[in-house]
DRENKE-982694 format. One record per residue (C-alpha): z negated, y, x; residue number from 1. Coordinates in nm, 4 decimals, always signed. Each point is the difference from the previous one (the first is absolute). Layout:
<drentis>
Z,Y,X,NUM
...
</drentis>
This chain:
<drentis>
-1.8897,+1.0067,-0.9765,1
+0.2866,-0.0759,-0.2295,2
-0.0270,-0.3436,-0.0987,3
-0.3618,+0.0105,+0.0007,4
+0.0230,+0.2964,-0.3089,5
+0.2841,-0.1599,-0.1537,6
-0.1700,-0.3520,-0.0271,7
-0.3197,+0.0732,-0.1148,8
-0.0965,-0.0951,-0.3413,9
-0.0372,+0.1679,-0.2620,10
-0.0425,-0.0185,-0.4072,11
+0.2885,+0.0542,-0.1633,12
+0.0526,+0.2966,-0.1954,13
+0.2328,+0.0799,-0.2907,14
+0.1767,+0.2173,+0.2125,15
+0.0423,-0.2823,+0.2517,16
+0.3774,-0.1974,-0.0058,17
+0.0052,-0.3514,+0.1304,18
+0.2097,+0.0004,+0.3175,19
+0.3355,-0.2333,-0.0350,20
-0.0705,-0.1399,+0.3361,21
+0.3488,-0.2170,+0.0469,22
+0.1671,+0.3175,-0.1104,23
-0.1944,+0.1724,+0.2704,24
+0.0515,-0.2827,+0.2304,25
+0.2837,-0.1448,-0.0368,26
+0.2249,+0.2522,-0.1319,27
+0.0979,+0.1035,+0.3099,28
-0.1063,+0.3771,+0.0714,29
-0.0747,-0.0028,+0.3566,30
-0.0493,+0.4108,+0.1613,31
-0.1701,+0.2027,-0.2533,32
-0.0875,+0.3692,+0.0103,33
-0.3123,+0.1743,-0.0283,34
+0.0040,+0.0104,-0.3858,35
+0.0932,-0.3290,-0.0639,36
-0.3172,-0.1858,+0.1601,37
-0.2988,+0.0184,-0.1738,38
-0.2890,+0.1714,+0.2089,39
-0.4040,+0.1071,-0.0099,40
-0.0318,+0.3794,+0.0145,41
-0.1004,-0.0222,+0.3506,42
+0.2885,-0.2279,+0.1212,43
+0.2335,+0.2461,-0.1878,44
-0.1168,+0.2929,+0.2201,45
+0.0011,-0.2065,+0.3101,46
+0.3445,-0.1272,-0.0518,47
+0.1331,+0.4160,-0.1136,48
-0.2157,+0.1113,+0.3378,49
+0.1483,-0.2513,+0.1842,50
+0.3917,+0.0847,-0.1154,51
-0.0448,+0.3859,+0.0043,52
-0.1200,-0.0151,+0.3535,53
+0.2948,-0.2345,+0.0810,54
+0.2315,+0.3022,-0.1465,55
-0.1343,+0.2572,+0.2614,56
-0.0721,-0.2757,+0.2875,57
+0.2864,-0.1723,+0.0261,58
+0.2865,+0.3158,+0.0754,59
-0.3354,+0.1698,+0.2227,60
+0.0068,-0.2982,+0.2091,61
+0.3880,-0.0273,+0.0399,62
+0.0390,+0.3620,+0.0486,63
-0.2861,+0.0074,+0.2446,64
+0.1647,-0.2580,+0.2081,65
+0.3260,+0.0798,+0.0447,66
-0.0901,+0.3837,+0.0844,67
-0.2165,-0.1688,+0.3065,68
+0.1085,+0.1077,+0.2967,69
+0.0231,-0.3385,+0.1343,70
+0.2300,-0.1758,+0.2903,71
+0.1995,-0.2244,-0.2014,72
+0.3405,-0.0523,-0.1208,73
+0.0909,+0.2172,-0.3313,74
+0.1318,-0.2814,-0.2076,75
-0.2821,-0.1944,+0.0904,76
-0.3060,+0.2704,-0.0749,77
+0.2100,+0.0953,-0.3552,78
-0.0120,-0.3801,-0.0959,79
-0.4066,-0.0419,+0.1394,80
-0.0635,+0.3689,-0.1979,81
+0.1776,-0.1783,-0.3668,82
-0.1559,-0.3709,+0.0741,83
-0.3780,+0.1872,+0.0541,84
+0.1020,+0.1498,-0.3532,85
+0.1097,-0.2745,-0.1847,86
-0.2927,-0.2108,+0.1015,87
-0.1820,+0.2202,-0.1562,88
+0.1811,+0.0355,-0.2942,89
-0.0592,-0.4011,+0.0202,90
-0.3733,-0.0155,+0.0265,91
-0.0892,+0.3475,-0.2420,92
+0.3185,-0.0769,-0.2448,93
+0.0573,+0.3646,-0.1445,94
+0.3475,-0.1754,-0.1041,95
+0.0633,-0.3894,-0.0477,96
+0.0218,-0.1800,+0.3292,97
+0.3225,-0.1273,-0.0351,98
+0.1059,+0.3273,-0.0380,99
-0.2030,+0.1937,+0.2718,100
+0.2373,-0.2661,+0.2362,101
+0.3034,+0.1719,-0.1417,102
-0.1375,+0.3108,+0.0826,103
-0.0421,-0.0695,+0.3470,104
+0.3274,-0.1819,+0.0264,105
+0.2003,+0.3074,-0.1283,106
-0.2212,+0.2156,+0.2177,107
+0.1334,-0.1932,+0.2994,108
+0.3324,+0.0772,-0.1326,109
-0.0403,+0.3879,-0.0497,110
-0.1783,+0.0209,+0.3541,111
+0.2878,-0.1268,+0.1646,112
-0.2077,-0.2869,+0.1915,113
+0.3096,-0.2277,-0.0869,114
+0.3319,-0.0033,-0.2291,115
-0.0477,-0.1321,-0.3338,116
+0.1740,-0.3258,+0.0237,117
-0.1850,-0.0888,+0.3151,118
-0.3073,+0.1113,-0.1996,119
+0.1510,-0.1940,-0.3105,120
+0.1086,-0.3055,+0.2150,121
-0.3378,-0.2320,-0.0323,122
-0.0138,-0.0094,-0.3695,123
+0.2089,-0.2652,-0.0306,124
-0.2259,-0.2304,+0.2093,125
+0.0195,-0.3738,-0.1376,126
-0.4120,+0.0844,-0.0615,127
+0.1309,+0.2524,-0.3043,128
+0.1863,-0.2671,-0.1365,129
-0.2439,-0.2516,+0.0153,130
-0.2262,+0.2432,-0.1533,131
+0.2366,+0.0953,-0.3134,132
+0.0720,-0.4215,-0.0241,133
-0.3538,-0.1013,+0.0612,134
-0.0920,+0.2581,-0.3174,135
+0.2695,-0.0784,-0.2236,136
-0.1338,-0.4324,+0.0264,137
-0.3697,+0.1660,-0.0725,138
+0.1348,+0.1748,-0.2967,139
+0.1454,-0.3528,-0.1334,140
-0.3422,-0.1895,+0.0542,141
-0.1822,+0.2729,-0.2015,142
+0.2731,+0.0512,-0.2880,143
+0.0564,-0.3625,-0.0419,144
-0.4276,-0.1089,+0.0312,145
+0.0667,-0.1697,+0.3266,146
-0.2506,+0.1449,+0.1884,147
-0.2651,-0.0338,-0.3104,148
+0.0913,-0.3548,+0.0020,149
-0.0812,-0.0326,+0.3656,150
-0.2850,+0.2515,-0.0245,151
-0.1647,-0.2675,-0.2900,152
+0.0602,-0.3107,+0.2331,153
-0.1614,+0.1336,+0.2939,154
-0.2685,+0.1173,-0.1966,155
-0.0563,-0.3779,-0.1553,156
-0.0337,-0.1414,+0.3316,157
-0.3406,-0.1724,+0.0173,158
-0.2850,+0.3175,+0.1435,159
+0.2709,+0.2171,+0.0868,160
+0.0669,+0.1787,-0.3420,161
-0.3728,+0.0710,-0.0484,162
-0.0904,+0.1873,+0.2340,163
+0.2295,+0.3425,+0.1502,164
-0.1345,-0.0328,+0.3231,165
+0.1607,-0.3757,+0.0552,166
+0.2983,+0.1722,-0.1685,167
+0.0500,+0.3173,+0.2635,168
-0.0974,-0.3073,+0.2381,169
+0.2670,-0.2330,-0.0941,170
+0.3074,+0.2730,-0.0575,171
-0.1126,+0.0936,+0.3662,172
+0.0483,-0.3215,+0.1572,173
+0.3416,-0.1155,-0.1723,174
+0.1107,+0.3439,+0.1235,175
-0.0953,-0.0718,+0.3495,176
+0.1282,-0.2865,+0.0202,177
+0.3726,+0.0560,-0.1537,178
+0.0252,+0.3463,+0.1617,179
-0.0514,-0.2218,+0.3500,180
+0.3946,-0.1164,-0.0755,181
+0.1132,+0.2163,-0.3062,182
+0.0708,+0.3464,+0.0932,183
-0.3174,+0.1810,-0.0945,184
+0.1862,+0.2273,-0.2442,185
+0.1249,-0.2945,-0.1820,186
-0.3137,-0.1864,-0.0165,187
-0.1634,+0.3348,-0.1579,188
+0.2582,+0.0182,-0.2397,189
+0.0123,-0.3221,-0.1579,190
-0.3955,-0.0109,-0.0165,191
-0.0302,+0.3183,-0.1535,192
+0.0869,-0.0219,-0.3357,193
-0.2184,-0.3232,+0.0318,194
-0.2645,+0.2150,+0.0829,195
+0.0568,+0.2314,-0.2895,196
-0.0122,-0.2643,-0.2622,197
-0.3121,-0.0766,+0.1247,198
-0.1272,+0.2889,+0.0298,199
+0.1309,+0.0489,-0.3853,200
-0.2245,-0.2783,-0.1141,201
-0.2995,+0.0964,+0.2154,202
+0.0003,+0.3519,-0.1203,203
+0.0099,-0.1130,-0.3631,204
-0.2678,-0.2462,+0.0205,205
-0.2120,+0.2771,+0.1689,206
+0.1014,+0.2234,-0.3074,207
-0.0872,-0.3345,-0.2768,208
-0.3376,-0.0273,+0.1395,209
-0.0717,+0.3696,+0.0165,210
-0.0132,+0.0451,+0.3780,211
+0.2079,+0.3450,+0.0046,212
+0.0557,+0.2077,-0.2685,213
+0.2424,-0.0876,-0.2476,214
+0.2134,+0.2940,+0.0926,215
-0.0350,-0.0887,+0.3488,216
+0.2828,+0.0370,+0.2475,217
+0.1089,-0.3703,+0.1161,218
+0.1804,+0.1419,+0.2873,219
-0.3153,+0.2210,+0.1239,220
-0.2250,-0.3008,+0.0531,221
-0.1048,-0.0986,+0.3573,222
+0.0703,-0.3872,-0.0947,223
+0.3637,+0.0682,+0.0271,224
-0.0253,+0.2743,+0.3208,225
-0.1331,-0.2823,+0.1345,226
+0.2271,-0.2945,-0.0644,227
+0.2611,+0.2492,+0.0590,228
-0.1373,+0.0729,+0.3139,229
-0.0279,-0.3527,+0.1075,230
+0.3906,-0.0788,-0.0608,231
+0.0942,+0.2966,+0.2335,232
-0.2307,-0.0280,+0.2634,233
-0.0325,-0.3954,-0.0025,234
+0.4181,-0.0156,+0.0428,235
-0.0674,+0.2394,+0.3334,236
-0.2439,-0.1956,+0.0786,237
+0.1750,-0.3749,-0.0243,238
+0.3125,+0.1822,+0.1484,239
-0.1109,+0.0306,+0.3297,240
-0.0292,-0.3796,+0.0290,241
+0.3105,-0.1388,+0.0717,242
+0.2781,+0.2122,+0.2106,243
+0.2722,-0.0234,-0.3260,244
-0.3098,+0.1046,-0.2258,245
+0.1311,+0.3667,-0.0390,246
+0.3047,+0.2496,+0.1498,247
-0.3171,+0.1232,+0.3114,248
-0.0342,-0.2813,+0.1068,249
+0.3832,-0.0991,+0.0507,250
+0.1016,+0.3961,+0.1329,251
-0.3431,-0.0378,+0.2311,252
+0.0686,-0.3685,+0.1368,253
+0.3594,+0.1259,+0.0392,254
-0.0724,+0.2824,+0.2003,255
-0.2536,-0.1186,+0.2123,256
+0.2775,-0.2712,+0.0960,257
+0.2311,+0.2280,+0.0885,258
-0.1930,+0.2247,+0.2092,259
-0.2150,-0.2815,+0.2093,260
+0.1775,-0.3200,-0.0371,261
-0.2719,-0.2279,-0.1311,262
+0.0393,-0.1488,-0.3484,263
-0.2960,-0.0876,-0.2160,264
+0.0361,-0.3098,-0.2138,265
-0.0933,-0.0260,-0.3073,266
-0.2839,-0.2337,+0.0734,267
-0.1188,+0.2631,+0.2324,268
+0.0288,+0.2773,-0.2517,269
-0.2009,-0.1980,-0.2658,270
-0.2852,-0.1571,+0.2543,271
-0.0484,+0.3520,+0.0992,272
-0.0140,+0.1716,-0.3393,273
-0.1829,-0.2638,-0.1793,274
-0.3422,+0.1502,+0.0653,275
+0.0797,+0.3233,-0.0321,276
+0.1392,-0.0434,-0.3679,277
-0.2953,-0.2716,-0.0824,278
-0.2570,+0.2557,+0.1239,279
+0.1607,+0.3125,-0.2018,280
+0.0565,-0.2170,-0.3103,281
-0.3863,-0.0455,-0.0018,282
-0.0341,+0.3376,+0.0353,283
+0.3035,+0.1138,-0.2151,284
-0.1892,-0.1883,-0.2889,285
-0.3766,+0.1401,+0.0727,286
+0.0610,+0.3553,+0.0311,287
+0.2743,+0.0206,-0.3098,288
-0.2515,-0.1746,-0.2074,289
-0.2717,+0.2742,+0.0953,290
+0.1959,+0.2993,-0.0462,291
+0.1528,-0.1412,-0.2671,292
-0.2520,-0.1585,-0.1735,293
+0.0847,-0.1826,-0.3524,294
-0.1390,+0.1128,-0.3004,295
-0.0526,-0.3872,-0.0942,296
-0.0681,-0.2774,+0.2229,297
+0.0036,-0.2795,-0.2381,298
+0.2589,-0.0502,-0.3127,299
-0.1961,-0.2058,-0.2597,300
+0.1995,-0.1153,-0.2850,301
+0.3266,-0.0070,+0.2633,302
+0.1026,-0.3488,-0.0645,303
+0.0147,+0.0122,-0.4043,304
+0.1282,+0.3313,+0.0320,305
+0.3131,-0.1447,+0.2142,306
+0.0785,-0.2697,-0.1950,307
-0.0248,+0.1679,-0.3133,308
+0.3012,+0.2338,+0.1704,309
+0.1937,-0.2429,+0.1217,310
+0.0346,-0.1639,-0.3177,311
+0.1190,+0.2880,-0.1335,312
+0.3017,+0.0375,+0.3027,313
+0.1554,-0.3270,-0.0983,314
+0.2093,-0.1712,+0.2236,315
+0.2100,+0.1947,+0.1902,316
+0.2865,+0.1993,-0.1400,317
+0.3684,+0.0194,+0.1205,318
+0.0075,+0.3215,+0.1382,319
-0.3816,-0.1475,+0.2031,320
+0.2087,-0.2471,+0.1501,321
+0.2554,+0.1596,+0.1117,322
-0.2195,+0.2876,+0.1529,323
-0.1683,-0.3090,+0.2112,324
+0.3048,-0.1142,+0.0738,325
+0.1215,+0.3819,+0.1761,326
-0.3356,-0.0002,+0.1387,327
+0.0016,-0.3352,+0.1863,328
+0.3766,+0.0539,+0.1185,329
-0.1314,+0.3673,+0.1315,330
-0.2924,-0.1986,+0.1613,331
+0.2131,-0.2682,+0.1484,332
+0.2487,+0.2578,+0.1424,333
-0.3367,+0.1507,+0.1552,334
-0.1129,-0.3054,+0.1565,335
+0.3607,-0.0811,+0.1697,336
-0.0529,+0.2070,+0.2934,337
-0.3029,-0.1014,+0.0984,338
+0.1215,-0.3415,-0.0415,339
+0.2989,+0.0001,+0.2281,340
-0.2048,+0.2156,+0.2410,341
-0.2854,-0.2931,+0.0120,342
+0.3048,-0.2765,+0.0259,343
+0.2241,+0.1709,+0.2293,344
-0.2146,+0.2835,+0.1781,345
+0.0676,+0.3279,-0.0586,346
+0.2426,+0.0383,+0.3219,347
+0.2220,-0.1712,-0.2320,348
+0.3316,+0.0773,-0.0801,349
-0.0854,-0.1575,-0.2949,350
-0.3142,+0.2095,-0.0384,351
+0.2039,+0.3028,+0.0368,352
+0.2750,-0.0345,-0.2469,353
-0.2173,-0.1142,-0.2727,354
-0.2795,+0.2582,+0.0549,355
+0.3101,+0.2624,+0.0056,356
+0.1415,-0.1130,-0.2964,357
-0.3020,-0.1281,-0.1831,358
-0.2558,+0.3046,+0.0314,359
-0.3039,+0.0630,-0.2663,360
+0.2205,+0.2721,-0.1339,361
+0.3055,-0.2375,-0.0606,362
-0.2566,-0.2861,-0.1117,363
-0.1672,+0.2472,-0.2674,364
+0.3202,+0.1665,-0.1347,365
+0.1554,-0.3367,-0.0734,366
-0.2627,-0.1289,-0.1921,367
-0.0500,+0.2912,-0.2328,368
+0.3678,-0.0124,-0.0218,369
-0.0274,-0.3516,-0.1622,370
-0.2354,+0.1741,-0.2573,371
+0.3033,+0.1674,-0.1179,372
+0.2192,-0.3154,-0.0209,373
-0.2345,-0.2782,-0.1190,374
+0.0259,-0.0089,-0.3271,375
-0.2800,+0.0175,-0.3151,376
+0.2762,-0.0629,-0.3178,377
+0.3684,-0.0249,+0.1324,378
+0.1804,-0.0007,-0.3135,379
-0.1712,+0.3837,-0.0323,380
+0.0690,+0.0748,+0.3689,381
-0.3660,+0.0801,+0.0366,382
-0.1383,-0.0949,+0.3268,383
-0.3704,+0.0496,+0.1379,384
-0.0078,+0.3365,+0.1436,385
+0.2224,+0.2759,-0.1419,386
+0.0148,+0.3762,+0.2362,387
-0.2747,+0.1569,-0.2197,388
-0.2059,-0.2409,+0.0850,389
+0.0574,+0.0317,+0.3580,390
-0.0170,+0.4133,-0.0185,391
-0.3652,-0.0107,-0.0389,392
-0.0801,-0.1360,+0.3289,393
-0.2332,+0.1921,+0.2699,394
+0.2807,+0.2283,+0.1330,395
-0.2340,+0.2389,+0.1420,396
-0.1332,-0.2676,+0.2269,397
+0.3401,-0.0468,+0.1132,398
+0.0796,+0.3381,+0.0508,399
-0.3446,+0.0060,+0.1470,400
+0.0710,-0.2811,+0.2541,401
+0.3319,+0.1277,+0.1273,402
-0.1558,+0.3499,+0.0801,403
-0.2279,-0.1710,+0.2400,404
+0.3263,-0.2303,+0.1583,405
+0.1832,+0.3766,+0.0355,406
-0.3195,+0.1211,+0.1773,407
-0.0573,-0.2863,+0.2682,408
+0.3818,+0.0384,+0.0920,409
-0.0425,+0.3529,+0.0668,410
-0.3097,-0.0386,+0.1802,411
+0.1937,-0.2182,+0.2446,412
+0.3534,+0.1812,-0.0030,413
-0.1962,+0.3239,+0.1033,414
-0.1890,-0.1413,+0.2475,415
-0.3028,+0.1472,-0.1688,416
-0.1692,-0.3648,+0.0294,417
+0.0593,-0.0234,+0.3726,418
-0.1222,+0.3478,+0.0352,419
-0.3750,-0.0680,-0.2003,420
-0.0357,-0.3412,+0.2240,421
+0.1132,+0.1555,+0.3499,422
-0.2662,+0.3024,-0.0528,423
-0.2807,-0.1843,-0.1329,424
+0.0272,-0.2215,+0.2660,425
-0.0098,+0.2488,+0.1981,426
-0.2810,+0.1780,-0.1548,427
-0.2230,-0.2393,-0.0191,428
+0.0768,-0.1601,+0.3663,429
+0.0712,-0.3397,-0.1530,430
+0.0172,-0.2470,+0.3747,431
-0.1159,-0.3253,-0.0576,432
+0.1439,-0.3074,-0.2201,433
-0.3150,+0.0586,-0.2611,434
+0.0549,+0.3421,-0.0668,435
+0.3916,-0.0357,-0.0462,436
-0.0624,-0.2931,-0.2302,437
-0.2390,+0.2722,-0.2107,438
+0.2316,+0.2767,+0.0125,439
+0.3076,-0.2098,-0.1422,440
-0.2145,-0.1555,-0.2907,441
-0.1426,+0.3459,-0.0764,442
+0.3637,+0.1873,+0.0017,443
+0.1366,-0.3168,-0.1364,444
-0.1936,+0.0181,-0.3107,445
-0.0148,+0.4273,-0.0293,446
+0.4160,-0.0554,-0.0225,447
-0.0651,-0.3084,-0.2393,448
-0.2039,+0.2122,-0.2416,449
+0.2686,+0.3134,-0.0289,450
+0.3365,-0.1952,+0.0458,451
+0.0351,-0.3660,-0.0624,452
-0.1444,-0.2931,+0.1918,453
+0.3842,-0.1117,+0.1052,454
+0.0076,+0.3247,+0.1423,455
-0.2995,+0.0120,+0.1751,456
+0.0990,-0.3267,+0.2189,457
+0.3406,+0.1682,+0.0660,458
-0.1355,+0.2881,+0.1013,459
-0.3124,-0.1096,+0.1615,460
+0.0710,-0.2763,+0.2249,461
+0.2921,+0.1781,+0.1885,462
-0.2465,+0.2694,+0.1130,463
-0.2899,-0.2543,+0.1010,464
+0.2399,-0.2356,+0.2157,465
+0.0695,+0.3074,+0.2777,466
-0.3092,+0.1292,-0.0109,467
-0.1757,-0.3469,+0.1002,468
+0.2725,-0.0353,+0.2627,469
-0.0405,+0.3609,+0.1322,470
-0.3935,-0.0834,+0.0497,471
+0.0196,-0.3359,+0.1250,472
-0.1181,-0.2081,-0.2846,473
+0.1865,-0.3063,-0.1367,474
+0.1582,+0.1381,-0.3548,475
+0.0413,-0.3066,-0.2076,476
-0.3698,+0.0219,-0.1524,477
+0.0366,+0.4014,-0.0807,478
+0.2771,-0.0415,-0.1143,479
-0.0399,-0.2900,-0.2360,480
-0.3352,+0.1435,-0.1206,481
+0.1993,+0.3020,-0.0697,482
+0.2110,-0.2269,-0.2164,483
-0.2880,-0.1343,-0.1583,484
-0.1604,+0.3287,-0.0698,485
+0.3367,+0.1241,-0.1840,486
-0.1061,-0.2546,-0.2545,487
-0.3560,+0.1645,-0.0020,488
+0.1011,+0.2953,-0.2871,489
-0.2529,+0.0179,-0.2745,490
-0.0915,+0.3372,-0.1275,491
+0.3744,+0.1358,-0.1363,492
+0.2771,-0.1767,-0.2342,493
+0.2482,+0.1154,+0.2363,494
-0.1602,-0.1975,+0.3035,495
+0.1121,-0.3325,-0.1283,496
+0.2400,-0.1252,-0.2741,497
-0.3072,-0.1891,-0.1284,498
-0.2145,+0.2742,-0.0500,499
+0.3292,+0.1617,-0.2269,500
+0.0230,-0.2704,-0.1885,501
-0.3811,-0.0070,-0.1307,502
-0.0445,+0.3555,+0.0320,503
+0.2991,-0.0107,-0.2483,504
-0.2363,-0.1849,-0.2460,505
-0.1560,+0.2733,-0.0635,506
-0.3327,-0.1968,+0.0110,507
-0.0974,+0.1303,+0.3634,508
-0.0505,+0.3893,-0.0006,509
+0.1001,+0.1830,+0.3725,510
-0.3820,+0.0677,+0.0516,511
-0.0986,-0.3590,-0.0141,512
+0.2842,-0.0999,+0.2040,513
-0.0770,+0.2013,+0.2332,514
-0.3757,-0.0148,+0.0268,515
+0.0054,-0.3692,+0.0012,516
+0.3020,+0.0210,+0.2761,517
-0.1558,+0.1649,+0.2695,518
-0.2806,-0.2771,+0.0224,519
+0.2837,-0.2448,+0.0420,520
+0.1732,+0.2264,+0.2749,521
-0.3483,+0.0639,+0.1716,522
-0.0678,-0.4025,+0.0009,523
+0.3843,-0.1246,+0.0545,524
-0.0040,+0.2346,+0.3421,525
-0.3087,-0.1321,+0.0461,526
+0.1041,-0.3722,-0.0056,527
+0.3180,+0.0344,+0.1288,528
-0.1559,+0.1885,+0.3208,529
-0.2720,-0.2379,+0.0424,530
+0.1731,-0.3498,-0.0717,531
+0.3799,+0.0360,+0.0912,532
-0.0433,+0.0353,+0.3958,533
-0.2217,-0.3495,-0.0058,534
+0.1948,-0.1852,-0.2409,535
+0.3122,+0.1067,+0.2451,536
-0.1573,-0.1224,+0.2855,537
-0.0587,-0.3450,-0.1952,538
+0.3223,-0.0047,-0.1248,539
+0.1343,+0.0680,+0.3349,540
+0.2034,+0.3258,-0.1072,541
+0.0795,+0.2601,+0.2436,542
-0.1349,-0.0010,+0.3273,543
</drentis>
């Protein structure tokens, strides 16, 4: 396997060049090609296999579809025929993912399925701007040494800095935790580069002590597929546990409201999800840990190591401060939301107007706008991020992310999502309240993976609430663990904006996402299936 080659040890040669691994690290490179990764012989012809079967698949599979002769609406078998392509243009990657989303939204274009500024429309979702905001406060913390200076005082807390285990363990639950009121996006976001820091010092005391090779590749280790791992999944995780915890949750609760008249508190929401989250954090952390395995368990020589660098940072510079201080107003501005909507309830006019006006994307662009006004020296006009600096953030991920927002409107402005529930209910003869709770978490989380999670509740949850009325069964538990299944998208970048955002590393390769994803999926349906119905009943939700 990769990281299992690539961290081996081995003696070094005079051929051999040390690896700069904060270059590699924290220079921020995030999507890199085929040539630019550094792979054994047979993980080079596994990855070329791989993308020159994804030239010939992906257009067979589109092709083949929309020549079926199949009873369905034109616009909506030409959209199923390019999304069957471009997923697996996704999961083969004959091109870079961000751009095999391009492809597919250009193909919906050219096919007709909709006009172009329909098609266009839902890139400029508020989650795009949080997203370009939300990367341009990461690039700060790693230009300025924020998030090394972080990294080093996490890493001198007493036991957690020597051992990586404790440290995958402890990013895991401060992401579960925040993402249960912080927008999991944002909690992603401003971890990450917290994440990478450490990762940065990890990596080089693995290279120090001769653990890898000293022309290893720091971001090809499974140490950091695994703490990267844990951010993305732990924030999907902690997000189900409070109803203001992600955008699901509120379009989910909303709808369900709408269609049956019963509203579930927030008490209600978090008695009922508590377990669920506790038992698939347990999980989460076991199974990541396996697949993922870290070349080290123990860090000897951590604590001398960290203080011997944090000497050298100094106390903190000018332009440090005033990249906290963007970062904390971006932050507060996250947390205002929530607030009111604890305070006031989120049937609040008050709720409303500042949830409007006050979205992640507003929050995010306002503090990397300060980044641009604070300044470092005012008498040279020079102030703590300049537009270069900003230029080399992950745009692919961004372009990457609003693909999947342009697909998941499409799938419900065709009606092509109505159309896959309606006939595999049908086809399978789904009846009773079980089987409908098992069919929305398993269509929940198939749209999840190819679209977005947002999405997958918008889509999802409209389709589940008629067809538990049609059959007789009370809808509010389908339907809300339909909404918590949307939040169940593990195996693609384009399922969830966390799973951009640390795919964007570049420290998680598509193969290991997805491998360790579809253990996650298998277990969340699992849990969600098993536990949701009884905590309802205990909660006293739905009928």
């Amino acid at each position: 396997m990769a990281a299992e080659h690539d961290a081996s040890p081995g003696p070094p040669t005079a051929e051999s060049t040390r690896t700069d691994v904060e270059k590699a690290l924290l220079g921020g490179a995030t999507y890199r090609s085929l040539g630019e990764q550094r792979l054994s012989p047979a993980e080079e012809r596994f990855e070329k296999g791989r993308r020159l079967v994804g030239w010939f698949l992906a257009p067979a599979v589109a092709l083949l579809f929309g020549l079926l002769p199949l009873d369905m609406d034109g616009a909506q078998q030409s959209l199923g025929a390019v999304l069957l392509g471009v997923i697996v243009l996704w999961i083969c990657e004959p091109v870079p993912i961000p751009v095999g989303g391009l492809i597919g939204v250009s193909a919906i274009i050219l096919l007709g399925v909709a006009p172009s500024d329909e098609v266009l429309a839902p890139f400029g979702s508020t989650t795009v701007f949080t997203f370009i905001g939300a990367f341009i406060l990461a690039q700060a913390m790693l230009k300025h040494g924020v998030a090394q200076r972080v990294a080093f005082f996490v890493l001198g807390l007493p036991g957690v800095g020597r051992s990586t285990v404790r440290i995958i363990l402890a990013f895991g639950g401060i992401t579960c935790l925040l993402s249960a009121f912080v927008s999991n996006t944002a909690t992603v976001a401003m971890l990450m580069p917290t994440a990478i820091g450490i990762l940065a010092v990890v990596a080089r005391l693995m290279q120090d002590r001769g653990v890898v090779r000293p022309d290893f590749d720091p971001m090809r280790v499974r140490v950091g597929a695994a703490l990267m791992l844990m951010l993305a999944y732990g924030a999907s995780v902690g997000g189900l546990l409070t109803s203001v915890g992600s955008p699901p949750n509120l379009i989910g609760r909303g709808l369900i409201e709408e269609a049956t008249g019963e509203r579930i508190s927030f008490a209600q929401w978090t008695l009922a999800a508590l377990p669920i989250c506790a038992l698939m954090f347990i999980v989460l952390a076991a199974v990541l840990l396996l697949i993922n395995r870290p070349e080290v368990r123990q860090i000897e020589g951590v604590e001398e190591y960290v203080r011997a660098r944090r000497a050298e940072q100094g106390p903190m510079s000018r332009a440090e401060k005033n990249t906290v201080v963007a970062f904390a107003v971006t932050v507060a501005l996250w947390l205002v939301p929530a607030v009111v909507g604890l305070a006031a309830g989120t049937d609040s006019s008050a709720y409303t107007t500042v949830d409007d006006r006050l979205n992640e994307g507003v929050a995010a662009v306002i503090g990397a706008a300060l980044l641009f006004i604070l300044p470092v020296n005012w008498s040279r006009q020079e102030t703590t991020m300049t537009w270069r600096d900003a230029s080399r953030i992950d745009w692919g991920t961004i372009l990457l992310f609003g693909t999947g927002i342009i697909f998941g409107a499409m799938l419900s402005s065709t009606g092509l999502a109505k159309t896959i529930g309606e006939n595999a209910s049908d086809a399978l003869g789904i009846g009773s309240s079980f089987a409908i709770t098992a069919f929305a978490v398993v269509l929940a989380i198939i749209i999840s993976e190819t679209t977005s999670n947002t999405a997958s509740a918008a889509v999802v949850v409209p389709i589940v609430i008629p067809l538990a009325v049609a059959t007789g069964v009370d809808p509010v538990v389908p339907a809300l663990a339909a909404t918590f299944a949307a939040s169940f998208g593990f195996m693609l970048p384009v399922s969830t904006p966390q799973n951009a955002i640390v795919y964007g590393t570049g420290c998680v390769p598509i193969t290991r996402m997805i491998r360790s994803g579809i253990t996650f999926d298998v277990i969340g349906a699992i849990l969600i299936i098993g536990l949701l119905p009884v905590m309802a009943a205990a909660t006293g939700i739905g009928g």
